[in-house]
VOBA-1610 file (N, C-alpha, C; in pm, whole numbers, padded with zeros to 5 digits, always signed):
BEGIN
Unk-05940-04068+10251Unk-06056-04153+10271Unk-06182-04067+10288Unk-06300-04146+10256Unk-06428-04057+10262Unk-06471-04016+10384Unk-06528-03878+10432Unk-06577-03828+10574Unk-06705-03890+10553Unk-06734-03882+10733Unk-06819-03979+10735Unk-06934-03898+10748Unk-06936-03758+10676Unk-07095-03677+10643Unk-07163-03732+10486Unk-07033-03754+10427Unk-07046-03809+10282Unk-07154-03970+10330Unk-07112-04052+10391Unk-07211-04152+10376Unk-07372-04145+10444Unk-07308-04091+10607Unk-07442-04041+10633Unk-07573-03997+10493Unk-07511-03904+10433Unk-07596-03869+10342Unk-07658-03943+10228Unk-07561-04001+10229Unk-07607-04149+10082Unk-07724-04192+10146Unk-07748-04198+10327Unk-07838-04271+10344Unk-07920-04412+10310Unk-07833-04500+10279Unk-07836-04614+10233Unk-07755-04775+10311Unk-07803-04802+10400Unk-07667-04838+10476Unk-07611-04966+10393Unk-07683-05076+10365Unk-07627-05155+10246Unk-07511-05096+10153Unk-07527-04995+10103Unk-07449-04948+10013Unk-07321-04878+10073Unk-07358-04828+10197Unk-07228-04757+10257Unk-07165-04849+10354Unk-07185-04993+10326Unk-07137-05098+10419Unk-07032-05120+10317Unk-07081-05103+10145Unk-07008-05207+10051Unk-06865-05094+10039Unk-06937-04967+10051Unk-06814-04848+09926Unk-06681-04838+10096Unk-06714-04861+10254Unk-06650-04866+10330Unk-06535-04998+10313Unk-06606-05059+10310Unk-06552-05224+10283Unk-06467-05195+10187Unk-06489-05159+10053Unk-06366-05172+09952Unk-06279-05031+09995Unk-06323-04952+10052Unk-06213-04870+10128Unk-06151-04932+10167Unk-06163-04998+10328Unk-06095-05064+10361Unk-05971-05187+10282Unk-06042-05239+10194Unk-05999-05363+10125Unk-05947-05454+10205Unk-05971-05480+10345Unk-05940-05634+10372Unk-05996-05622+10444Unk-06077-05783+10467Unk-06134-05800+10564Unk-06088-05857+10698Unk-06225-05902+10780Unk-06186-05934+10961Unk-06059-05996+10958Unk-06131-06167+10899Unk-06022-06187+10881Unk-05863-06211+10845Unk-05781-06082+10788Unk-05685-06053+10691Unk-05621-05938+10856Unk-05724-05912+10978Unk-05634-05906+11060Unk-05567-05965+11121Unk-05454-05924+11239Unk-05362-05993+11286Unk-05409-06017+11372Unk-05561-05964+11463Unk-05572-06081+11562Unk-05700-06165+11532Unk-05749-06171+11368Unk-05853-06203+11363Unk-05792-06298+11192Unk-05695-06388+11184Unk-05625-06366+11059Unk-05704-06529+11038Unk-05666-06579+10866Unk-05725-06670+10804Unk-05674-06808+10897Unk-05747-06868+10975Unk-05670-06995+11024Unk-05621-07075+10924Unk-05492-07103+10967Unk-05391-07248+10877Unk-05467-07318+10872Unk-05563-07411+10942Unk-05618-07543+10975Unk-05727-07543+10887Unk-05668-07657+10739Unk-05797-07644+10651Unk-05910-07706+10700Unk-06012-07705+10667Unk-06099-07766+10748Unk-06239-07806+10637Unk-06277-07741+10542Unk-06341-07832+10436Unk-06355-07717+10307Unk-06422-07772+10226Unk-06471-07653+10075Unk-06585-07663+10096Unk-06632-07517+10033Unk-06784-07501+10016Unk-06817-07430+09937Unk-06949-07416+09841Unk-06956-07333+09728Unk-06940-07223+09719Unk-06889-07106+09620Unk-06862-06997+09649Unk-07003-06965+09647Unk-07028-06851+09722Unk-07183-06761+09753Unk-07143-06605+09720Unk-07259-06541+09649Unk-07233-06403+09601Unk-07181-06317+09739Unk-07093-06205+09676Unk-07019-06179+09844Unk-06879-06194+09878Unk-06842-06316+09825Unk-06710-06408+09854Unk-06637-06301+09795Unk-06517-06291+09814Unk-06402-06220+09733Unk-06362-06381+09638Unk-06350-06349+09515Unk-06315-06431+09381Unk-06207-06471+09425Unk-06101-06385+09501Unk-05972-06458+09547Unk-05925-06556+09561Unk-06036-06615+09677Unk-06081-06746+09733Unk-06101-06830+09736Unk-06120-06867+09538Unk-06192-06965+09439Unk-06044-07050+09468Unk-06079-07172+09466Unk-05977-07269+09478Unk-05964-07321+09285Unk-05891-07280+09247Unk-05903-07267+09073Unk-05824-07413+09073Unk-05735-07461+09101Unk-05698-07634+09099Unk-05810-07711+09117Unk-05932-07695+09241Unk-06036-07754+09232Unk-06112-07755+09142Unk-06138-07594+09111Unk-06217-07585+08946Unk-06192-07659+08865Unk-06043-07692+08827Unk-06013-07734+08720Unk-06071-07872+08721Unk-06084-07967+08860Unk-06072-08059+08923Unk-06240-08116+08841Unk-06319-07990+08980Unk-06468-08045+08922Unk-06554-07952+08848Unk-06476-07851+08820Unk-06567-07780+08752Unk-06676-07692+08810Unk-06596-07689+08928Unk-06749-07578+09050Unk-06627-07482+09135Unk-06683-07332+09140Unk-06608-07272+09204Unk-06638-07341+09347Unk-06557-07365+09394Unk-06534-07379+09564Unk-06440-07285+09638Unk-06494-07292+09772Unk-06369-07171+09818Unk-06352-07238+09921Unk-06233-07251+09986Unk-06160-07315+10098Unk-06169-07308+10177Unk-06226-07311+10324Unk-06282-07249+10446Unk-06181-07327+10554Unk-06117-07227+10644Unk-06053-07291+10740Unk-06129-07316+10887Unk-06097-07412+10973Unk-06165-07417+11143Unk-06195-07276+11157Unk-06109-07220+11160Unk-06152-07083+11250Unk-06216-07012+11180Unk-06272-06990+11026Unk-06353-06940+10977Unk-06482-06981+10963Unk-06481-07156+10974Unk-06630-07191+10972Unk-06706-07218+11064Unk-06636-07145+11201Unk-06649-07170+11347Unk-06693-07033+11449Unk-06639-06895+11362Unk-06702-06794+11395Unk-06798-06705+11384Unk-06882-06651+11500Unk-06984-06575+11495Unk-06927-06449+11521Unk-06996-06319+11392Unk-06947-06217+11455Unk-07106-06121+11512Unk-07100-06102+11668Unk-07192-06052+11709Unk-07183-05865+11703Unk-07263-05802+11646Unk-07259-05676+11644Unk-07315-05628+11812Unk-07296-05478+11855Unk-07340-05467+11956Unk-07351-05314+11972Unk-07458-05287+11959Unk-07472-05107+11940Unk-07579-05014+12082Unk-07472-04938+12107Unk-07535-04858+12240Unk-07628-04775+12212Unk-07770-04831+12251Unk-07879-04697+12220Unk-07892-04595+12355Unk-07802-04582+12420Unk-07852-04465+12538Unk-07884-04342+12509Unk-07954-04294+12560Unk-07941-04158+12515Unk-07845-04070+12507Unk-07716-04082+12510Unk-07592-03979+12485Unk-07549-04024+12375Unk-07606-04126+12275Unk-07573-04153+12137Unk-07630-04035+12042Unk-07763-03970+12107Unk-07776-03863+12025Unk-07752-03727+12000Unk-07583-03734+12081Unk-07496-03659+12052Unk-07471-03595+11929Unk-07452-03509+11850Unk-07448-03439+11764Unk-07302-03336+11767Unk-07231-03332+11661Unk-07166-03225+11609Unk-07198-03179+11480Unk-07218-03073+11481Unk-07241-03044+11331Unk-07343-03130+11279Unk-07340-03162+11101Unk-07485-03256+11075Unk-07423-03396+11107Unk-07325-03417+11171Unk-07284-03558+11218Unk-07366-03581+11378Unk-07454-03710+11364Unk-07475-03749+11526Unk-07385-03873+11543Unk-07388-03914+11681Unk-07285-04024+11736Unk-07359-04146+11658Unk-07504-04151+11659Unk-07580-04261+11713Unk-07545-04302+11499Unk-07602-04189+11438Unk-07567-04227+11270Unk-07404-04283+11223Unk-07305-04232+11337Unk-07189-04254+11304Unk-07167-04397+11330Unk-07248-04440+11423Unk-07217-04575+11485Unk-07286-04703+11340Unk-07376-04606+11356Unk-07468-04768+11247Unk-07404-04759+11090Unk-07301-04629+11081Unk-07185-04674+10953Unk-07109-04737+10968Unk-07044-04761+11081Unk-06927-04844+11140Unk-06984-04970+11183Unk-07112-05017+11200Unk-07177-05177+11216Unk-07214-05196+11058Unk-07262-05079+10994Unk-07278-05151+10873Unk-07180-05178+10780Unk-07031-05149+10779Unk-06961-05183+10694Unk-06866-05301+10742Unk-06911-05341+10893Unk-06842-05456+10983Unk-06921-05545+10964Unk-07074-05536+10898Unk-07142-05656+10879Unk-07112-05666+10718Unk-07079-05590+10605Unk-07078-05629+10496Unk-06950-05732+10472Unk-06863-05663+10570Unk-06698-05722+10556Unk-06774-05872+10656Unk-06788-05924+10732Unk-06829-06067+10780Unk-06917-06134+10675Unk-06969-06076+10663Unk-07104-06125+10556Unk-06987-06174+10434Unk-06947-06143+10353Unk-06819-06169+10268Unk-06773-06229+10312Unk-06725-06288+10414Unk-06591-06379+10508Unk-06697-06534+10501Unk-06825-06463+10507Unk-06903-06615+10516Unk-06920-06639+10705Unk-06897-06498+10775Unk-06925-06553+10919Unk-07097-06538+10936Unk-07115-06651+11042Unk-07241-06607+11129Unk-07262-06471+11154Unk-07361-06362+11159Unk-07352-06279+11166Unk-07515-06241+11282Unk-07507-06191+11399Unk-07606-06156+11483Unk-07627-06003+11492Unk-07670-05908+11525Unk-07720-05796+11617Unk-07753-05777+11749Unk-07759-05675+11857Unk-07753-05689+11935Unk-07733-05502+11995Unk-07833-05490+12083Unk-07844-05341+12104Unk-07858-05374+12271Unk-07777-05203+12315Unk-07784-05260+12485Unk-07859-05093+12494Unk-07978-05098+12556Unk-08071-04956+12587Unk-08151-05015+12736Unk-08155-04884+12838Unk-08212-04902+12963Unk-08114-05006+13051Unk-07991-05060+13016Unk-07870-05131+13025Unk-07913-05279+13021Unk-07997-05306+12937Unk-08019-05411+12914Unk-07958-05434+12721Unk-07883-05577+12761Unk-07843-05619+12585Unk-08026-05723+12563Unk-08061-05647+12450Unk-08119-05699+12382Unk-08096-05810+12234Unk-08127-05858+12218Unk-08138-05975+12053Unk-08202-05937+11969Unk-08172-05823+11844Unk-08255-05784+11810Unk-08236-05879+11645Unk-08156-05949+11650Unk-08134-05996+11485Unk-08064-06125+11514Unk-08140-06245+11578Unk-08035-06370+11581Unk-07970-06434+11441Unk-07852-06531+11464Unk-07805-06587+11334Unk-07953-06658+11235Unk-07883-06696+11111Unk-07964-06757+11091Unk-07976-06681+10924Unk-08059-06765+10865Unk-08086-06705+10725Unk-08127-06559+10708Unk-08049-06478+10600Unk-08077-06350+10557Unk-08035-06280+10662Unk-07955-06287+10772Unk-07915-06244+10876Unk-07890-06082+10826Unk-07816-06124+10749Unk-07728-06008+10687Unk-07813-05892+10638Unk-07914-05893+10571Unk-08023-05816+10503Unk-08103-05774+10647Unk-08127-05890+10737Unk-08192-05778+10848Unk-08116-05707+10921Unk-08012-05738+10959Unk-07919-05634+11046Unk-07966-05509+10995Unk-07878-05502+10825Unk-07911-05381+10763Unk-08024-05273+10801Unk-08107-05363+10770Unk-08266-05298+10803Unk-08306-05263+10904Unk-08263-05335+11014Unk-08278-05328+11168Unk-08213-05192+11219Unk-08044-05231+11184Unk-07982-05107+11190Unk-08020-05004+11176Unk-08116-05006+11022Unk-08111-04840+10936Unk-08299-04777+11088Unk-08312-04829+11150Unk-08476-04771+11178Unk-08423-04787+11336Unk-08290-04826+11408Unk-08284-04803+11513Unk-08314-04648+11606Unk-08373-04628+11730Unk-08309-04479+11771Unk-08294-04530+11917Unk-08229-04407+11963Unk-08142-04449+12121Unk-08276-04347+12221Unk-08221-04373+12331Unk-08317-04276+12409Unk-08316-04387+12550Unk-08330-04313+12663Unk-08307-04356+12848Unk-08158-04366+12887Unk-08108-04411+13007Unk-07995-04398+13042Unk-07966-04573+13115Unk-07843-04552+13180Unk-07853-04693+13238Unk-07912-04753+13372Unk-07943-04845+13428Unk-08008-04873+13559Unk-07864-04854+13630Unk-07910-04903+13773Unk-07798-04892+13864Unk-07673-05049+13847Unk-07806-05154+13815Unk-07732-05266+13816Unk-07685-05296+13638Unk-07567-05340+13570Unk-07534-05348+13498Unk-07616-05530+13450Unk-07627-05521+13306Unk-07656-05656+13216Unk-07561-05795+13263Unk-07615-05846+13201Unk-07543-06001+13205Unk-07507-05953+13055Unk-07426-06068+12981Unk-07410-06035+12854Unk-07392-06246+12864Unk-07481-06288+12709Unk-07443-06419+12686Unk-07359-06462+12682Unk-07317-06623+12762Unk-07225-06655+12767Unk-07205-06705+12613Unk-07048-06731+12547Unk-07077-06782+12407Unk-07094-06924+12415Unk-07136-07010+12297Unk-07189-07180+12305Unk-07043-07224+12290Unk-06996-07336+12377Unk-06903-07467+12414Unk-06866-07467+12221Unk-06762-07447+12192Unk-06698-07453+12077Unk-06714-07393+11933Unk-06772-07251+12015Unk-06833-07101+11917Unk-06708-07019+11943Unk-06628-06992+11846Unk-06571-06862+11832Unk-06642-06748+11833Unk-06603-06603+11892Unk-06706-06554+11865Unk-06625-06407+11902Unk-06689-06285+11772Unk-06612-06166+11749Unk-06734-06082+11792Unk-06678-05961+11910Unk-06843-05873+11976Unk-06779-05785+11896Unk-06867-05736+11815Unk-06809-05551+11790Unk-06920-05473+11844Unk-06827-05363+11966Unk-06910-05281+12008Unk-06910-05147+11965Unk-07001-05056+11919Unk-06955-04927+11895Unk-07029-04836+12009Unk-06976-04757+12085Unk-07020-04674+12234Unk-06982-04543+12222Unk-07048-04454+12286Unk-06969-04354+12370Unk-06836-04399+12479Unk-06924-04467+12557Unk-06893-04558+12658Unk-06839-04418+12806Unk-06965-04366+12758Unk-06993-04225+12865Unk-07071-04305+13000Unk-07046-04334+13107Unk-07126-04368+13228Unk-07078-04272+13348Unk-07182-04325+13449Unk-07114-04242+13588Unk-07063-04325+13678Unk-07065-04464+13682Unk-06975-04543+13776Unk-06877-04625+13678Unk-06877-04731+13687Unk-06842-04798+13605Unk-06887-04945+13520Unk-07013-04910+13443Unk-07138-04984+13418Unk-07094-05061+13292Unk-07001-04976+13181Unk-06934-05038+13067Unk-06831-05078+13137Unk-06725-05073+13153Unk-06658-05166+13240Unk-06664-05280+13338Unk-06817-05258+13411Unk-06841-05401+13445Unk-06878-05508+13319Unk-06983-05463+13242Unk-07000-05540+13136Unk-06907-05607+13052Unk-06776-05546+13034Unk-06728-05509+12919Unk-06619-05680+13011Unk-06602-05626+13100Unk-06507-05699+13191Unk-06562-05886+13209Unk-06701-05853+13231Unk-06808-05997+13215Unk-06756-06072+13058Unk-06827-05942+12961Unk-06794-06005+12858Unk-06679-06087+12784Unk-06586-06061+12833Unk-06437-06093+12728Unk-06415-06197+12768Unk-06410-06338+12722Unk-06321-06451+12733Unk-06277-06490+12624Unk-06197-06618+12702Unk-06105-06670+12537Unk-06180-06694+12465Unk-06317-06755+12499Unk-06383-06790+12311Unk-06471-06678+12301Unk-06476-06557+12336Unk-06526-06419+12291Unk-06440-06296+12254Unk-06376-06293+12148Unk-06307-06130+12130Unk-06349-06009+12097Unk-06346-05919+12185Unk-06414-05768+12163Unk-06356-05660+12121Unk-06372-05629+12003Unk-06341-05522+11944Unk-06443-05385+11959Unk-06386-05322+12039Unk-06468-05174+12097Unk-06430-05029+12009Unk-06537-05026+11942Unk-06521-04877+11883Unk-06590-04727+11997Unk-06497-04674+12032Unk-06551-04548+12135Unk-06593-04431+12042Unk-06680-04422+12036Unk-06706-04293+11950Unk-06724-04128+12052Unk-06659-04038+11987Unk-06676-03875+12065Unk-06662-03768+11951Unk-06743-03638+12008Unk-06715-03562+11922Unk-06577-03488+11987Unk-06518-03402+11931Unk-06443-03324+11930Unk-06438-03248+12033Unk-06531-03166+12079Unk-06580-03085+12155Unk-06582-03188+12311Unk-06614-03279+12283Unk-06649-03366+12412Unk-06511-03370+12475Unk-06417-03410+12377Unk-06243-03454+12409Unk-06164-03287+12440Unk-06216-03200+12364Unk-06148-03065+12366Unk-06184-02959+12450Unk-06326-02973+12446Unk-06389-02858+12515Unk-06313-02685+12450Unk-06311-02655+12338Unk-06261-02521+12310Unk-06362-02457+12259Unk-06487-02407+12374Unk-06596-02351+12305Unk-06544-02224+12390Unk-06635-02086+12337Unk-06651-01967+12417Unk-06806-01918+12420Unk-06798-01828+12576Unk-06954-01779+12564Unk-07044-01883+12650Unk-07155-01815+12659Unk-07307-01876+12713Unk-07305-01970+12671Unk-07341-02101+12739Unk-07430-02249+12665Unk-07485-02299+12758Unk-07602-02337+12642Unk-07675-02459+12741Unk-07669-02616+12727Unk-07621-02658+12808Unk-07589-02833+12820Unk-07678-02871+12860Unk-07741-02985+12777Unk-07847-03088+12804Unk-07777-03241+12874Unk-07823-03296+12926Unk-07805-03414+12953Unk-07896-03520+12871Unk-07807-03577+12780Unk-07926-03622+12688Unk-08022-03787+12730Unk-07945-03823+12826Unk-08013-03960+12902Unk-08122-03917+13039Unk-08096-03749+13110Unk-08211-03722+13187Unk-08273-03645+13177Unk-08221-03540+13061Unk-08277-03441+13004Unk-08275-03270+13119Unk-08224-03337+13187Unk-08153-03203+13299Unk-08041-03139+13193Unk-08054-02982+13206Unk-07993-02882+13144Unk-07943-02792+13254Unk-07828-02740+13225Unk-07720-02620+13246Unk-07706-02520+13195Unk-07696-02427+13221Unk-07664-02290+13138Unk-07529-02250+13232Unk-07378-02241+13135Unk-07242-02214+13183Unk-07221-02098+13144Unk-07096-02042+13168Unk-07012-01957+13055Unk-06901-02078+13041Unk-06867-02049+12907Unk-06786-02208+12908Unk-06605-02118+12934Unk-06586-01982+12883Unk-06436-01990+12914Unk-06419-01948+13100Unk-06547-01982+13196Unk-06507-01971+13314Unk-06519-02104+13330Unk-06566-02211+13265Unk-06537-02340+13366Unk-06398-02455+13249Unk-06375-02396+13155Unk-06307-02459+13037Unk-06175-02523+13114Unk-06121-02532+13180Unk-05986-02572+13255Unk-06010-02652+13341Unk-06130-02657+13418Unk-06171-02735+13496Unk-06266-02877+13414Unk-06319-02846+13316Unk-06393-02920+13231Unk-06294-03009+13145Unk-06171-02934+13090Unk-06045-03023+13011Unk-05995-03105+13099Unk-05945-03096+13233Unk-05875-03174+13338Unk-05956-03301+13368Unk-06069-03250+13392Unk-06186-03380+13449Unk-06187-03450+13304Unk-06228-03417+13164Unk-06199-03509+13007Unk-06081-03592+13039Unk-05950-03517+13080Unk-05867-03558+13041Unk-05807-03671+13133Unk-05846-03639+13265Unk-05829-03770+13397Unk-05972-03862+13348Unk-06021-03845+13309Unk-06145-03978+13279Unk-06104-04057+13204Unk-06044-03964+13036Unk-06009-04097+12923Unk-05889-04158+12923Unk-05814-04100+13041Unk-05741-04198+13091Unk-05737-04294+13171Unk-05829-04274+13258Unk-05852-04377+13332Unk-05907-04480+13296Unk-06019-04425+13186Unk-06116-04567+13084Unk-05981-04646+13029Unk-05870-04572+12925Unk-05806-04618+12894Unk-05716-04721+12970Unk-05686-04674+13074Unk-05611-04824+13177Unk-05693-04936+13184Unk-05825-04910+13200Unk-05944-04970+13249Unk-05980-05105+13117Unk-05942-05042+12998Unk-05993-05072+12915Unk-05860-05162+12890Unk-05788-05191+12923Unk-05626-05305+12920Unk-05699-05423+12953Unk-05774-05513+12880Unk-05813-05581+12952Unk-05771-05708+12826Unk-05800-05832+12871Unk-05743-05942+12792Unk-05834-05968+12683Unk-05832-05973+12553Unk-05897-06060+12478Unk-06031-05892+12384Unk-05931-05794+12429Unk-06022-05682+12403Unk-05929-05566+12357Unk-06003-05533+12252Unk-05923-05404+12154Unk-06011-05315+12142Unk-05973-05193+12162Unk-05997-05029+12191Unk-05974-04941+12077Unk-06030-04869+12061Unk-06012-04732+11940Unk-06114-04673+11996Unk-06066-04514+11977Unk-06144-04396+11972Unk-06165-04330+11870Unk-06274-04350+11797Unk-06287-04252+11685Unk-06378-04107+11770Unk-06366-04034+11621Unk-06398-03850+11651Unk-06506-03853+11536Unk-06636-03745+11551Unk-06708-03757+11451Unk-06670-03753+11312Unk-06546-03711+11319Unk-06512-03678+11160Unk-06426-03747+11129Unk-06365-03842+11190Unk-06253-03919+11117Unk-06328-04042+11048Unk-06274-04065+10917Unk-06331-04136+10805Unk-06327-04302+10847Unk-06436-04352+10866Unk-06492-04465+10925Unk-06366-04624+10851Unk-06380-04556+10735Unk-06287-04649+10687Unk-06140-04670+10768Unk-06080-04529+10800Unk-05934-04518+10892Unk-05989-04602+11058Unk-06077-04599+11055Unk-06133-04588+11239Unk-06139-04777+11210Unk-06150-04823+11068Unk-06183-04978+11120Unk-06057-05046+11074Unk-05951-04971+11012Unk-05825-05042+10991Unk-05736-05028+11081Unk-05781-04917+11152Unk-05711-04921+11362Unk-05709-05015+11407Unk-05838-05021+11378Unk-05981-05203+11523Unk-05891-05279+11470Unk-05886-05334+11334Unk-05853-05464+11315Unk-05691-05422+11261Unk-05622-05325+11271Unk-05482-05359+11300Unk-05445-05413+11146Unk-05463-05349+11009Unk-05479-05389+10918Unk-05401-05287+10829
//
């Protein structure tokens, strides 16, 4: 599958929503916890986008108009995007940053909905507030894109954590979050914990570099804090054992933390190919 320096560079996010997507080749719903509902529920014209699959060809024959078949649970869900601008998104390995890795992985989760025919919103959480930056609604899809491609991250979180919307009385509704989900208490986990009910399912992409999970550097460095901008100067093979232990008791603990009902977890690495990182999420 393609690395994800290759799309970065295309620099195009429309386009690296579509060439991810047919990587992938199936969409949201073709997962198992996100799969086509049985319950037919009406036809509607096919719209550019649709997979041809879809075309109800007995109807064609019928009236002579492609129609495509839409079930309850497809003409009932919103999928809300949800992207962390803190400042530790502008994490960097190599010419990969966190914050570019993230808006490939919302943009090829909005091309794949956009195709499904879901509602499709935006939604950025910076200064720990969730903002609305793209409600449903016509052309949804074209502004995300756009919205997406001119986002930047920068501040850290307050002490008190967001509310997050409740969803509307008989809205299905899919959050995709993509995070570090780096804090110092437990600020994504309160949220995260608010957020999830039965008519909201959250699919959480954790994004890290390598280095963050491994720590196998040698020599002098200087560590920035990129949300207060306080810097360190270490030797890293005198604190490297003490720095792996504390990684390694944290992402476990997120990980218990993160067992929560109605909510699915993946960790991607800057370099693993965005396409592998979204057939994890959706279990495909």
């Amino acid at each position: 599958m393609t690395p994800p320096l290759d799309f970065i560079r295309i620099n195009n996010l429309p386009l690296v929503g579509q060439l991810i997507s047919d990587e992938l080749t199936l969409g949201l719903h073709r997962s198992r916890r996100n799969g086509v509902g049985v319950e037919f529920a009406q036809f509607r014209a096919y719209q550019p986008g649709d997979d041809p699959k879809r075309i109800d060809w007995k109807r064609y024959a019928q009236t002579g108009k492609h129609l495509v078949r839409e079930s309850e649970t497809e003409s009932s869900q919103q999928v809300r995007l949800l992207l962390d601008l803190s400042g530790s998104m502008n994490y960097a390995e190599g010419p990969v940053r966190r914050l570019d890795y993230a808006k490939v992985l919302l943009a090829a989760v909005a091309y794949i909905a956009n195709r499904q025919g879901d509602q499709l919103s935006l939604h950025s959480v910076r200064e720990g507030q969730v903002e609305a930056l793209v409600p449903v609604g016509k052309q949804a899809f074209q502004k995300v894109l756009g919205t997406l491609a001119g986002l930047t991250a920068g501040g850290s979180w307050p002490a008190e954590p967001p509310a997050f919307p409740i969803p509307q009385r008989n809205q299905r509704e899919l959050l995709v979050l993509v995070s570090d989900l780096l804090q110092l208490n437990d600020e994504w986990i309160t949220l995260l914990r608010q957020a999830a009910t039965p008519r909201r399912e959250i699919l959480l992409i954790q994004v890290l570099g390598q280095q963050e999970v491994d720590f196998n550097l040698s020599g002098f460095y200087q560590f920035q804090d990129l949300e207060t901008d306080q810097s360190v100067e270490v030797q890293a093979d005198t604190v490297r054992n003490q720095v792996q232990q504390a990684a390694t008791a944290y992402f476990d603990q997120l990980t218990s933390q993160l067992h929560l009902p109605h909510l699915r977890h993946v960790r991607a690495l800057l370099t693993d190919p965005p396409a592998l990182v979204l057939r994890e999420l959706l279990a495909v």
